[in-house]
VMD Tcl script that builds the backbone (N, CA, C; Angstrom):
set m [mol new atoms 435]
animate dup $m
set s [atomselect $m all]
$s set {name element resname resid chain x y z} {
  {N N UNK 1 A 32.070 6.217 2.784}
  {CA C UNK 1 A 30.941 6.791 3.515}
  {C C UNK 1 A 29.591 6.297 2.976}
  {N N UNK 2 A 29.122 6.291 1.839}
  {CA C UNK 2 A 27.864 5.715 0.927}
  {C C UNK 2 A 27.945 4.290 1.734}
  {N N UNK 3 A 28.667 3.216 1.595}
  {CA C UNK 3 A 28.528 1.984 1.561}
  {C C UNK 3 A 27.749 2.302 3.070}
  {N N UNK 4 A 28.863 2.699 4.654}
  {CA C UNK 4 A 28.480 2.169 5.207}
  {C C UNK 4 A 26.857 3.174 5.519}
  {N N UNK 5 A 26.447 4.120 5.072}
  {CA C UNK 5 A 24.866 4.092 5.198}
  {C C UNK 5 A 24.134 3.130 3.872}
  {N N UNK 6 A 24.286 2.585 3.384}
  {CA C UNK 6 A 23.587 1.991 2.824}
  {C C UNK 6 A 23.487 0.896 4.180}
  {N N UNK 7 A 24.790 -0.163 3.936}
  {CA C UNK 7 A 24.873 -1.020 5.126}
  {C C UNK 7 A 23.663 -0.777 6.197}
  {N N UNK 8 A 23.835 0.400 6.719}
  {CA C UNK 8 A 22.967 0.667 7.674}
  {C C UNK 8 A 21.159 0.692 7.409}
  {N N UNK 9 A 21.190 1.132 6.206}
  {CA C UNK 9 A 20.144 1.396 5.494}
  {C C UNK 9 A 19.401 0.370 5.357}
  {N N UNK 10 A 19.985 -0.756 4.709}
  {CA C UNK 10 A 19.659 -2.325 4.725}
  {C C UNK 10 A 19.588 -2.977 6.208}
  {N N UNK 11 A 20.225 -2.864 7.274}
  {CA C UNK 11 A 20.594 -3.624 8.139}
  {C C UNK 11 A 19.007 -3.456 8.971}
  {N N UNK 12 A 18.711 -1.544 8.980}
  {CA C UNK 12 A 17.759 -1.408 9.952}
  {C C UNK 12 A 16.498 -1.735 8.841}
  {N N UNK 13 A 16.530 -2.085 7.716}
  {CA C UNK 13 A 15.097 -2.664 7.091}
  {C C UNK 13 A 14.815 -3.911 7.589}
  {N N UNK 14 A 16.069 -4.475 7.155}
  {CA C UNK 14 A 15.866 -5.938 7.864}
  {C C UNK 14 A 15.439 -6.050 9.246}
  {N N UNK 15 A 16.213 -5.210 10.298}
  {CA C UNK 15 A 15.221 -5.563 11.339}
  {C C UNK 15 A 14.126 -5.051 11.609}
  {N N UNK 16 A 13.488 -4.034 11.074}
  {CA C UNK 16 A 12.475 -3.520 10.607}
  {C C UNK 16 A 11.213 -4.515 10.442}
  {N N UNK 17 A 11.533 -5.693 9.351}
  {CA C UNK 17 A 11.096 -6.509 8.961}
  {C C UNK 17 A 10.730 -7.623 10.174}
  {N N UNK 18 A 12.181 -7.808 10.251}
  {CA C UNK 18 A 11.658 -8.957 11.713}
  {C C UNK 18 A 11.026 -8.987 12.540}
  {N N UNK 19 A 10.923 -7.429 12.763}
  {CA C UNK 19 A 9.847 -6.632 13.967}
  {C C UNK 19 A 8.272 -7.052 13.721}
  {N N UNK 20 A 8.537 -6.405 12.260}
  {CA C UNK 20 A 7.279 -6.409 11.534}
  {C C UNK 20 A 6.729 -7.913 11.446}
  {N N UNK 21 A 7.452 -9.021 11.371}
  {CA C UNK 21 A 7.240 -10.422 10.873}
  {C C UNK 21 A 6.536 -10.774 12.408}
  {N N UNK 22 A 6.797 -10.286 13.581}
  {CA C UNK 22 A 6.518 -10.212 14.790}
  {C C UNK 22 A 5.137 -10.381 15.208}
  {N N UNK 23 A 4.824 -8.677 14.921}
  {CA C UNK 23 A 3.724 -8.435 15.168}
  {C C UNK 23 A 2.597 -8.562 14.357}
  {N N UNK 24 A 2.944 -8.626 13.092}
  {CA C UNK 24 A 2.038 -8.876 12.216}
  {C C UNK 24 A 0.748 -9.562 11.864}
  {N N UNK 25 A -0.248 -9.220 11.912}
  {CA C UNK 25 A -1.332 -9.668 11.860}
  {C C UNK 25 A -1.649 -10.482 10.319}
  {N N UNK 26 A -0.684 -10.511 9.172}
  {CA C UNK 26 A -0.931 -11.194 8.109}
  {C C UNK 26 A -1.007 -10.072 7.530}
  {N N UNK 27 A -1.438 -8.322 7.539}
  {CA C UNK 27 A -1.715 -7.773 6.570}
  {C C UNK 27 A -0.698 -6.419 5.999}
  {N N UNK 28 A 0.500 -7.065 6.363}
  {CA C UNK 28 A 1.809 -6.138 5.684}
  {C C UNK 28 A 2.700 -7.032 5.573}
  {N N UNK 29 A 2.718 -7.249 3.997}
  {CA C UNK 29 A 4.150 -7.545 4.133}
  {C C UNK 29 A 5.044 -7.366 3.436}
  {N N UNK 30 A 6.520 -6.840 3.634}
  {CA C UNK 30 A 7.274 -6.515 3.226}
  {C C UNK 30 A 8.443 -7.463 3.022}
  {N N UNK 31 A 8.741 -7.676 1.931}
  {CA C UNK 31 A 10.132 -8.748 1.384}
  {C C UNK 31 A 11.698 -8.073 1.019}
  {N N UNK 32 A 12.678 -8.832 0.867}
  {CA C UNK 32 A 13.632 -8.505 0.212}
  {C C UNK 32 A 12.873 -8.904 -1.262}
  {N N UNK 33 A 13.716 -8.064 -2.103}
  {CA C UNK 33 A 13.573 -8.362 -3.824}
  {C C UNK 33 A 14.047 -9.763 -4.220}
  {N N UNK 34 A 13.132 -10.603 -4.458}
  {CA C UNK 34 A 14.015 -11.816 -5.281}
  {C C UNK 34 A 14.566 -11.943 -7.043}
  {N N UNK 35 A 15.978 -12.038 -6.871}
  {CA C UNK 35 A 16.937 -12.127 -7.641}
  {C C UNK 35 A 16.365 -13.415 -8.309}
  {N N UNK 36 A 17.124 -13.689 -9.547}
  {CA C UNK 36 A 16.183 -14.603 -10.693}
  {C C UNK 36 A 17.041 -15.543 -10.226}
  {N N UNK 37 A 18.308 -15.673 -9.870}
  {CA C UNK 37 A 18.579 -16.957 -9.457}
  {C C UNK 37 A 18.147 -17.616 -8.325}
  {N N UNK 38 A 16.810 -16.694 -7.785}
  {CA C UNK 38 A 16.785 -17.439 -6.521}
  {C C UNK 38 A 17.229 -16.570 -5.030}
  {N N UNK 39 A 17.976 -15.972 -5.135}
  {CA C UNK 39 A 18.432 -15.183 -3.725}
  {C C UNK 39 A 18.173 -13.995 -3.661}
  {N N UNK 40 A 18.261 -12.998 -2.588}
  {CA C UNK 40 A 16.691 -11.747 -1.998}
  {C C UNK 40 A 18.269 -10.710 -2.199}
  {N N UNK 41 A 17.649 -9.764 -2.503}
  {CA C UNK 41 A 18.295 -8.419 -2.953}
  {C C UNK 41 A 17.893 -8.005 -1.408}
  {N N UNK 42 A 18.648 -7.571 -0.795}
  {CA C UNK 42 A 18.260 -6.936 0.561}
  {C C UNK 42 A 18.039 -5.335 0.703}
  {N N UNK 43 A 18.637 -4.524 -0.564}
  {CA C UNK 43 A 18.770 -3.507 -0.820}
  {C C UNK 43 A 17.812 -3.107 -1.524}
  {N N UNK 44 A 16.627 -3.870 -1.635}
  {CA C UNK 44 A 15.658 -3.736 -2.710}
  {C C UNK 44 A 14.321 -4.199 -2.315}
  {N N UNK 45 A 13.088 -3.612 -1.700}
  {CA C UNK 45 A 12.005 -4.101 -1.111}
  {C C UNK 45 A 10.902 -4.085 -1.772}
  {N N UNK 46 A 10.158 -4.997 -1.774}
  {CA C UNK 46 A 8.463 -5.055 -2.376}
  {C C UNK 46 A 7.728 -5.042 -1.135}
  {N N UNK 47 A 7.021 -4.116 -1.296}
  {CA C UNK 47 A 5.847 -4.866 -0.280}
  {C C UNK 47 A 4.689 -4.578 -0.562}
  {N N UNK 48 A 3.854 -5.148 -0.468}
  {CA C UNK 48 A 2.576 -5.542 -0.341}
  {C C UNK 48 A 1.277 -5.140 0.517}
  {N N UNK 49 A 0.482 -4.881 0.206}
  {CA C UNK 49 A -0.906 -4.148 1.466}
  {C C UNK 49 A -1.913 -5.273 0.662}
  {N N UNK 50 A -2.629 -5.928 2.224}
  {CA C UNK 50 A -3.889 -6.560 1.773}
  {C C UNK 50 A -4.868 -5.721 1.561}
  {N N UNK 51 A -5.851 -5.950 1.158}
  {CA C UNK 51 A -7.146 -5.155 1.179}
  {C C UNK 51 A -7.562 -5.232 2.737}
  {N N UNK 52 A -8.112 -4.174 3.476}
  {CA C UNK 52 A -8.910 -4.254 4.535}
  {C C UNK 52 A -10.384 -5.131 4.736}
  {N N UNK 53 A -10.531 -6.184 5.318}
  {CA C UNK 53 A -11.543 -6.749 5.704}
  {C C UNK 53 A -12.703 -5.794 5.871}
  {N N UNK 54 A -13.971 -6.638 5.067}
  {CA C UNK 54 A -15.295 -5.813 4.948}
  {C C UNK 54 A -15.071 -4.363 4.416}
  {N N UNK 55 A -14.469 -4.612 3.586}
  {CA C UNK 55 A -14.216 -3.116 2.742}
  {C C UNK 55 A -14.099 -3.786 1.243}
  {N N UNK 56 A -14.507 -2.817 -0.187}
  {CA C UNK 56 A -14.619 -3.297 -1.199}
  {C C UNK 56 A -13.005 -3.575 -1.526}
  {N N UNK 57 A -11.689 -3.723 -0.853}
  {CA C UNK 57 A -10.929 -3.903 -1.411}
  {C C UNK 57 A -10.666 -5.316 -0.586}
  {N N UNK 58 A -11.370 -5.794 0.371}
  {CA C UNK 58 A -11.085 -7.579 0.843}
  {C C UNK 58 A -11.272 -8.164 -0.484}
  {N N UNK 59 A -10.003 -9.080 0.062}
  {CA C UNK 59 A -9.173 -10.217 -0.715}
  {C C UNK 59 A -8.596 -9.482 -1.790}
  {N N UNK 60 A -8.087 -8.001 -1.604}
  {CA C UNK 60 A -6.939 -8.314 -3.183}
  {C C UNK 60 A -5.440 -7.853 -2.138}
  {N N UNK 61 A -5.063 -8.092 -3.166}
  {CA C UNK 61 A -3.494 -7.882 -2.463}
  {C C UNK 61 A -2.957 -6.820 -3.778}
  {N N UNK 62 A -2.527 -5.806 -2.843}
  {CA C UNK 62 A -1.879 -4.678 -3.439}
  {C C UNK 62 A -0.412 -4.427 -3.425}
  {N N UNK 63 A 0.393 -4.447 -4.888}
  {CA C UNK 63 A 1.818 -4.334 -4.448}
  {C C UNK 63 A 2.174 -2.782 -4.765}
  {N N UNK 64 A 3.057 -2.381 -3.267}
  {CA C UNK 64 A 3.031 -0.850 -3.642}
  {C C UNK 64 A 4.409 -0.699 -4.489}
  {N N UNK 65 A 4.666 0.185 -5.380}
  {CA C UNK 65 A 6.106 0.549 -5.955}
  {C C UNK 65 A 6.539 1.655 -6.122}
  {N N UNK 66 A 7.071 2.534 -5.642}
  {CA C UNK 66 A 6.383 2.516 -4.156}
  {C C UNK 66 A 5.281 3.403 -4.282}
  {N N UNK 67 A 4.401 3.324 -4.101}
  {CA C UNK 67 A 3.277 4.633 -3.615}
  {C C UNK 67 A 2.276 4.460 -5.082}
  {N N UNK 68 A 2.469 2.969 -5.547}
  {CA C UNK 68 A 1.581 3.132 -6.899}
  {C C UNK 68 A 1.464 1.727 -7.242}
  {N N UNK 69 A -0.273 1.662 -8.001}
  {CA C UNK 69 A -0.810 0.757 -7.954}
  {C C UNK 69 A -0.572 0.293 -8.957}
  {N N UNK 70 A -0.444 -1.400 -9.475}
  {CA C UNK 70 A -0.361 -1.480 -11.035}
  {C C UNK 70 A -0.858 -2.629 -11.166}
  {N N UNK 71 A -2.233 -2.804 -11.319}
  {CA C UNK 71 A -2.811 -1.874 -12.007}
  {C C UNK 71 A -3.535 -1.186 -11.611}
  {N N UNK 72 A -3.750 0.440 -11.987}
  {CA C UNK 72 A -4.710 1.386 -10.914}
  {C C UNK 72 A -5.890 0.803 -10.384}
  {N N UNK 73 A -6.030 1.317 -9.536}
  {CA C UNK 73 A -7.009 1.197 -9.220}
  {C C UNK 73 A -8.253 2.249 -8.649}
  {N N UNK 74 A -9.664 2.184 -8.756}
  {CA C UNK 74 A -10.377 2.884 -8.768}
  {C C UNK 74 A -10.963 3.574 -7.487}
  {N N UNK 75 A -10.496 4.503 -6.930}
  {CA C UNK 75 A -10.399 4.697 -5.173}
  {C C UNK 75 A -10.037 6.438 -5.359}
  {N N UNK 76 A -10.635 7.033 -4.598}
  {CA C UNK 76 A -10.657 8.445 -4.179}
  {C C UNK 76 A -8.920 9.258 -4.254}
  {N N UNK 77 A -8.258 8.291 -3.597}
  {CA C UNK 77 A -6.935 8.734 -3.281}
  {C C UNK 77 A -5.857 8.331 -4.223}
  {N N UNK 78 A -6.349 8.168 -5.061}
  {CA C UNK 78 A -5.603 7.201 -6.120}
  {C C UNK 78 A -5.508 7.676 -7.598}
  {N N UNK 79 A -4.722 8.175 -8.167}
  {CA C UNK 79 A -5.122 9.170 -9.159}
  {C C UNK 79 A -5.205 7.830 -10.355}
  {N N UNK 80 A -5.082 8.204 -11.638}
  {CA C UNK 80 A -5.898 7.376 -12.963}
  {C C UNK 80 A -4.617 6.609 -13.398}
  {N N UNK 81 A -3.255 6.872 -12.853}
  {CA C UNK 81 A -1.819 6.165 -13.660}
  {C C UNK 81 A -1.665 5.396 -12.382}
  {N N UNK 82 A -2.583 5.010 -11.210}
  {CA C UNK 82 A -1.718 3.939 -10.018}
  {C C UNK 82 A -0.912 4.471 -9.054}
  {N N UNK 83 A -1.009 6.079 -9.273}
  {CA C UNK 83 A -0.162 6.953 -8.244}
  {C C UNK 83 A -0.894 7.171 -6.691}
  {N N UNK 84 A -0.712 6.902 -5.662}
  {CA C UNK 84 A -1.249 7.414 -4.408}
  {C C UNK 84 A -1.039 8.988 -4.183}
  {N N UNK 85 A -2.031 9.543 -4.145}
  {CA C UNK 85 A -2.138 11.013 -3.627}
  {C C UNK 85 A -1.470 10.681 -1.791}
  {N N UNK 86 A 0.360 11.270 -2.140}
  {CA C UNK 86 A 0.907 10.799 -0.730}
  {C C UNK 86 A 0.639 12.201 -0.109}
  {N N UNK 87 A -0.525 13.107 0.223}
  {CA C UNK 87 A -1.241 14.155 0.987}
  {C C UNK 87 A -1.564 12.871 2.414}
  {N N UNK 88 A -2.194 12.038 1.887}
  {CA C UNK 88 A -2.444 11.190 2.825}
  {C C UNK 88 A -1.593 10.464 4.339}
  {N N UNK 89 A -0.379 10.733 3.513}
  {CA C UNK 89 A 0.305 10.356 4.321}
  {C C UNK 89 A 0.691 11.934 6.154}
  {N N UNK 90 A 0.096 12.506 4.979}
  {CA C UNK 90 A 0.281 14.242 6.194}
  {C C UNK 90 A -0.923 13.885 7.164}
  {N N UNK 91 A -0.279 14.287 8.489}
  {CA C UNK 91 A -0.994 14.467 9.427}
  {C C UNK 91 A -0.770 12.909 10.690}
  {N N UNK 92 A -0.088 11.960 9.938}
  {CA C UNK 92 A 0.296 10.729 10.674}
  {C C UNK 92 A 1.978 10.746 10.931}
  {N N UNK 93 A 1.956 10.167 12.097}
  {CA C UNK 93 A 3.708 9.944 12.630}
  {C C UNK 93 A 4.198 8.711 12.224}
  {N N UNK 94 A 4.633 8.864 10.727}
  {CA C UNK 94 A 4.729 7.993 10.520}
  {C C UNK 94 A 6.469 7.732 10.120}
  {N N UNK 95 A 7.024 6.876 11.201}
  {CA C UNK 95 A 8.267 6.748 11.077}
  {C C UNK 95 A 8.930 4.998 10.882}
  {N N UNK 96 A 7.980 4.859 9.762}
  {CA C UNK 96 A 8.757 3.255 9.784}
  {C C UNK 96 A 8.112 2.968 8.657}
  {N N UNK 97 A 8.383 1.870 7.934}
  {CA C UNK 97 A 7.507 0.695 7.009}
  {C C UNK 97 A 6.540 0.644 7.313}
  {N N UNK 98 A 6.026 -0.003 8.319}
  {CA C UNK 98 A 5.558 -0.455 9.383}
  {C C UNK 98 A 4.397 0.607 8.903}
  {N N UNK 99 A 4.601 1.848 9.475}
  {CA C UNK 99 A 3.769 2.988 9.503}
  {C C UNK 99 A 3.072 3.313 8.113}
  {N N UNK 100 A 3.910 3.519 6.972}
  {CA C UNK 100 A 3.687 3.626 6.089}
  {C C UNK 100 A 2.683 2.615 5.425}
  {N N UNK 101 A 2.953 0.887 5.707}
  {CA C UNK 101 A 1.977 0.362 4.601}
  {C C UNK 101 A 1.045 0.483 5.405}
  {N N UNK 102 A 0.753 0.893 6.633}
  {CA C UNK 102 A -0.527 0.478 7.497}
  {C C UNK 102 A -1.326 1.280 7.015}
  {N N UNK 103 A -0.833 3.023 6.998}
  {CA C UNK 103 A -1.097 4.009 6.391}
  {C C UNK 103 A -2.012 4.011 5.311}
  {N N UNK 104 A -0.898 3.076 4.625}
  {CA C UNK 104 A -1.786 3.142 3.086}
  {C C UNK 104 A -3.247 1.745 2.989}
  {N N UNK 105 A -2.843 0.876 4.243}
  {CA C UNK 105 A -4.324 -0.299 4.250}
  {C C UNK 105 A -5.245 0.691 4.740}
  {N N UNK 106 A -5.049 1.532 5.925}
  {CA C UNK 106 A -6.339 2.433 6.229}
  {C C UNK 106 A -6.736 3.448 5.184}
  {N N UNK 107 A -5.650 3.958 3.832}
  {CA C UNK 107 A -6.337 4.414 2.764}
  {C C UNK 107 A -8.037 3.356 2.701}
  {N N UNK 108 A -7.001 2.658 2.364}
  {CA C UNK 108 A -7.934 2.196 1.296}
  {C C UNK 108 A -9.608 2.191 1.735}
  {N N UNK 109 A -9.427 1.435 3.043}
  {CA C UNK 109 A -11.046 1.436 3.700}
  {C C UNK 109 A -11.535 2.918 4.298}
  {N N UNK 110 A -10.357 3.448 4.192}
  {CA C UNK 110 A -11.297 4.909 4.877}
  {C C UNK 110 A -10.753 6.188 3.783}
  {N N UNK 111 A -10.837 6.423 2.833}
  {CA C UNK 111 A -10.213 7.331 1.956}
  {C C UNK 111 A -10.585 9.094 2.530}
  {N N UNK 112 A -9.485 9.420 2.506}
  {CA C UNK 112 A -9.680 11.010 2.446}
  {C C UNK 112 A -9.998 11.664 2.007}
  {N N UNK 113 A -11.089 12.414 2.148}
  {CA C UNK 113 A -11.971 13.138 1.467}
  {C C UNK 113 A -11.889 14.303 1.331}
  {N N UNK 114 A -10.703 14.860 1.772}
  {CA C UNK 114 A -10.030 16.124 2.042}
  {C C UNK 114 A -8.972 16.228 0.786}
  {N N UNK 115 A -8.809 14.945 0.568}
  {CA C UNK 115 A -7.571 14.604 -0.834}
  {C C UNK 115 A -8.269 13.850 -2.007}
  {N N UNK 116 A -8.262 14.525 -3.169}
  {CA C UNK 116 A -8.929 14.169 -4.231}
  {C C UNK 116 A -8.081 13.900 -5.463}
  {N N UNK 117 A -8.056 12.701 -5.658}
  {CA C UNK 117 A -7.495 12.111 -6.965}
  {C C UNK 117 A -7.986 11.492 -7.792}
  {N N UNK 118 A -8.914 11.192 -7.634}
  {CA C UNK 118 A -10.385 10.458 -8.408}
  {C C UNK 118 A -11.097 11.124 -7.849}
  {N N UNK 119 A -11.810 12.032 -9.254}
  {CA C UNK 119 A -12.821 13.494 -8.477}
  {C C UNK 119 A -14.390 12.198 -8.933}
  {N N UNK 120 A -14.313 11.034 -10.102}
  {CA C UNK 120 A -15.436 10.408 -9.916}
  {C C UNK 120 A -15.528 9.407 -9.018}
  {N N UNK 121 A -14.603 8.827 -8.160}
  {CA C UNK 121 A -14.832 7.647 -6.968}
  {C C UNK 121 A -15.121 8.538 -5.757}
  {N N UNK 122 A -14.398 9.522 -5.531}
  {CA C UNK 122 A -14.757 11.064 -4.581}
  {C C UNK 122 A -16.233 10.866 -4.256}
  {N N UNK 123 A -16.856 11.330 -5.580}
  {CA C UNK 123 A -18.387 11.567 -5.454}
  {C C UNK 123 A -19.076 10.479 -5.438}
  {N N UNK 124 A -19.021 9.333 -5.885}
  {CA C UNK 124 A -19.606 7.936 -6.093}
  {C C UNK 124 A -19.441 7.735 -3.949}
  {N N UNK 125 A -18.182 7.866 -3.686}
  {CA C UNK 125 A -17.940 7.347 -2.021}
  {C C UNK 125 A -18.927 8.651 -1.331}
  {N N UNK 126 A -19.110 9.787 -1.746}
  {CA C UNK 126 A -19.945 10.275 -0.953}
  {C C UNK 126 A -21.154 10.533 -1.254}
  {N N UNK 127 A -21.806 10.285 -2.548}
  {CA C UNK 127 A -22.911 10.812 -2.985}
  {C C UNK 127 A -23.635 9.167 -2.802}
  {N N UNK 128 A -23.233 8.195 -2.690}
  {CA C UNK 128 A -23.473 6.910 -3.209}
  {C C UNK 128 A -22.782 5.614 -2.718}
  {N N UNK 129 A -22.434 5.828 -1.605}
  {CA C UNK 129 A -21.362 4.833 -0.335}
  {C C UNK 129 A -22.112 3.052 -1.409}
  {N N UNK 130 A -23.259 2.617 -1.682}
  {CA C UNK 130 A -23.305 1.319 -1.896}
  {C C UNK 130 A -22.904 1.013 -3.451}
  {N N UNK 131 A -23.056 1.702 -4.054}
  {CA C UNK 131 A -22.770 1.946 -4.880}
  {C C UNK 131 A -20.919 1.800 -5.395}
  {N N UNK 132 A -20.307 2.583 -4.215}
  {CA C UNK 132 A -18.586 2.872 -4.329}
  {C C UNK 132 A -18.309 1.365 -4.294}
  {N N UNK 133 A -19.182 0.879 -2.898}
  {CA C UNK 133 A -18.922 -0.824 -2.482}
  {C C UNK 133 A -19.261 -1.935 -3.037}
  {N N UNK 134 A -20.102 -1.575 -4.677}
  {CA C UNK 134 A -20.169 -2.778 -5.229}
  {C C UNK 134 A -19.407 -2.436 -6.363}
  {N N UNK 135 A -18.819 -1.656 -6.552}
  {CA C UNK 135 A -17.910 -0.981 -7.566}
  {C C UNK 135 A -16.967 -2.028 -8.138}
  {N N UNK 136 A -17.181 -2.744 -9.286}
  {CA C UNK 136 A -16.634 -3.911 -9.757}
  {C C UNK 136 A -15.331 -4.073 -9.890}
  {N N UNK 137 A -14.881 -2.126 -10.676}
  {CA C UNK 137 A -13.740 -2.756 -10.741}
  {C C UNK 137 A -12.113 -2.018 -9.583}
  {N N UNK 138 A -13.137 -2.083 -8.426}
  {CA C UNK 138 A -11.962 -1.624 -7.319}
  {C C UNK 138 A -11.068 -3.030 -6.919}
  {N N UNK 139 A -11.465 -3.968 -7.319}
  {CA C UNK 139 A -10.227 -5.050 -6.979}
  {C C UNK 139 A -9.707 -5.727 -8.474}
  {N N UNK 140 A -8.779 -5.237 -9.231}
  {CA C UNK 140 A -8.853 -5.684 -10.134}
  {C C UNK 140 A -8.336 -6.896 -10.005}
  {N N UNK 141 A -8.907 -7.830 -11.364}
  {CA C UNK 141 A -7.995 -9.364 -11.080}
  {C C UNK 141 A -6.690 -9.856 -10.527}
  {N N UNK 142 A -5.609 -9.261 -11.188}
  {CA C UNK 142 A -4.626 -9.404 -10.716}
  {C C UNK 142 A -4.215 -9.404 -9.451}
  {N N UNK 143 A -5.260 -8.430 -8.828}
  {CA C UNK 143 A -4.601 -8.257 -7.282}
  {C C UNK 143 A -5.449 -8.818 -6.638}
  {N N UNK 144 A -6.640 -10.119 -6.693}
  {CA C UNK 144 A -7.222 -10.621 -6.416}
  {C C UNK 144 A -6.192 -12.100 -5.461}
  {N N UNK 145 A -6.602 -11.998 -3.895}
  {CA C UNK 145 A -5.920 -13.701 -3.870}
  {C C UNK 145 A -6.784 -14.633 -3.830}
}
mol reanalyze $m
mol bondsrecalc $m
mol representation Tube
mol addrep $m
């Protein structure tokens, strides 16, 4: 019984993916895990959120694991260990991958202000919007492309 929902589990990511490889505008993407010899763990996903265009997080690339940044990063919804305050995710129908990383790219450019995990980026984004946006270190290197 386990195997064949896993089976299933894997089968509908993958097409999940293909869907996703579809429509995709370049800014989700989701992989199988690559194995060190070379071949994709299918049972095992990374994926990735770009930063939103004209927002202080354009050009980094964020890998989620799931639901956490590494290395944190400095953003309202985002607590101080790289964890996403997933409150965010309440209130959206969100029934897919798909849904989920989009979810988390519109974090980033539009943070919830209703959900507080960084009580100092909180106040910096509302007391001080140019300020949040020249905020040096919201893209850290690493996640820079």
């Amino acid at each position: 019984m386990p195997n064949t929902f896993y089976r299933n589990l894997i089968k509908s990511a993958c097409s999940e993916k293909t869907i996703m490889d579809r429509r995709s505008s370049g800014a989700l993407l989701p992989r199988p895990l690559k194995r060190r010899d070379g071949t994709f763990d299918k049972s095992t996903w990374e994926c990735f959120v770009y930063g939103p265009k004209d927002s202080p997080w354009e050009n980094g690339i964020f890998k989620d694991r799931p639901f956490r940044f590494d290395p944190p990063l400095m953003h309202p919804n985002v607590y101080s260990n790289g964890i996403i305050n997933l409150s965010v995710l309440n209130g959206y129908d969100v029934v897919n991958l798909n849904d989920v990383l989009t979810c988390v790219q519109d974090m980033l450019a539009e943070p919830n202000l209703d959900i507080v995990a960084n009580a100092t980026m909180h106040h910096l984004y509302v007391k001080d919007r140019e300020a949040y946006n020249n905020y040096k270190f919201t893209v850290p290197p690493s996640c820079q492309s």
